[in-house]
N, C-alpha and C positions, 0 to 999 in steps of 0.2 A: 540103751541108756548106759551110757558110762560114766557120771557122777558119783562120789564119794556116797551121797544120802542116796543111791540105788543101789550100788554094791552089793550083793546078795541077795539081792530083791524076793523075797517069797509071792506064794500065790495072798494069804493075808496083807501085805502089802497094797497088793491090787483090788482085795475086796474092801478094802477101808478104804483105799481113793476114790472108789467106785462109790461105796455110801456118801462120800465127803460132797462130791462132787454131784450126785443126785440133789443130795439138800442145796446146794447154790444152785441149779439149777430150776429148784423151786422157791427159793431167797428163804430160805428158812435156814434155822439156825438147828442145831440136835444139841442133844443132851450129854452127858459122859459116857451115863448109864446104858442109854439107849443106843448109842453105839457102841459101848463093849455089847451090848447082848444081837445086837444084829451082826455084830462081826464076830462072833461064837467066841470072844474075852474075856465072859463074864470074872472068871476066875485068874486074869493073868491083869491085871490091872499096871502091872510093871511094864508089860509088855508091850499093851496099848500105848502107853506113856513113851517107849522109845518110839516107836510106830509113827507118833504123830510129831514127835521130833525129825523124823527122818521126811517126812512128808513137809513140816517147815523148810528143814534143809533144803528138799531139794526145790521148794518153789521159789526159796531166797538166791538160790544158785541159778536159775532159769531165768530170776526177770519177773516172776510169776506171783503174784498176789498171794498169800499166805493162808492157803487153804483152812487150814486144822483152825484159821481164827474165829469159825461158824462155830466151833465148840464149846458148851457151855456148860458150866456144872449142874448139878440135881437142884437149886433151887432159879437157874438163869441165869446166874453170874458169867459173865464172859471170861474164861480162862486158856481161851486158844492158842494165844501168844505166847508168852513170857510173863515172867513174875516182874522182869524189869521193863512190862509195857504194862498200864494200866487199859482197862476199857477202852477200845480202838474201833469206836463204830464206823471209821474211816475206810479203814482195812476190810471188815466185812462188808460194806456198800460195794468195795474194788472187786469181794469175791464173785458178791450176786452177781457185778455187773460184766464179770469175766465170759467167756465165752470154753467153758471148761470142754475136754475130752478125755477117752479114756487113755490109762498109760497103756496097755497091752491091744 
């Protein structure tokens, strides 16, 4: 991987793809929450946040359907995009229907 959004790539890095990419591959959507505590975040909420920016990144850079867009907040709101995309149930249909692997 040599793209900007992999640059430094941690092993957290690869357990959040890992989660993101289970859930599409079950077409289901997760939580915020429920992923900070499966990816051991609970406590770094910042971090999550670059996390799934960098995971944007690097699916917009591939060609790749925009993982992180499965994410949703504590009540089900869709927030995996962007604040300048509203609700994109489009985008999550491309995730389900992607044919995801792992990065490592």
């Amino acid at each position: 991987m040599t793209s900007q959004a992999t640059a430094g790539t941690s092993p957290c890095d690869y357990q959040l793809w890992d989660i993101l990419v289970e859930s599409a591959k079950e077409r289901t959507t997760i939580r915020y929450s429920k992923l900070a505590r499966q990816a051991g975040l609970e406590q770094c909420q910042d971090e999550l946040r670059t996390l799934l920016q960098r995971i944007r990144m690097y699916c917009t850079e591939n060609n790749l359907p925009i993982l992180s867009a499965i994410v949703v907040d504590d009540v089900g709101k869709y927030t995996g995009l962007s604040s300048s995309l509203p609700d994109a149930p489009w985008e999550r249909a491309r995730v389900f229907d992607h044919a995801w692997t792992a990065l490592h």
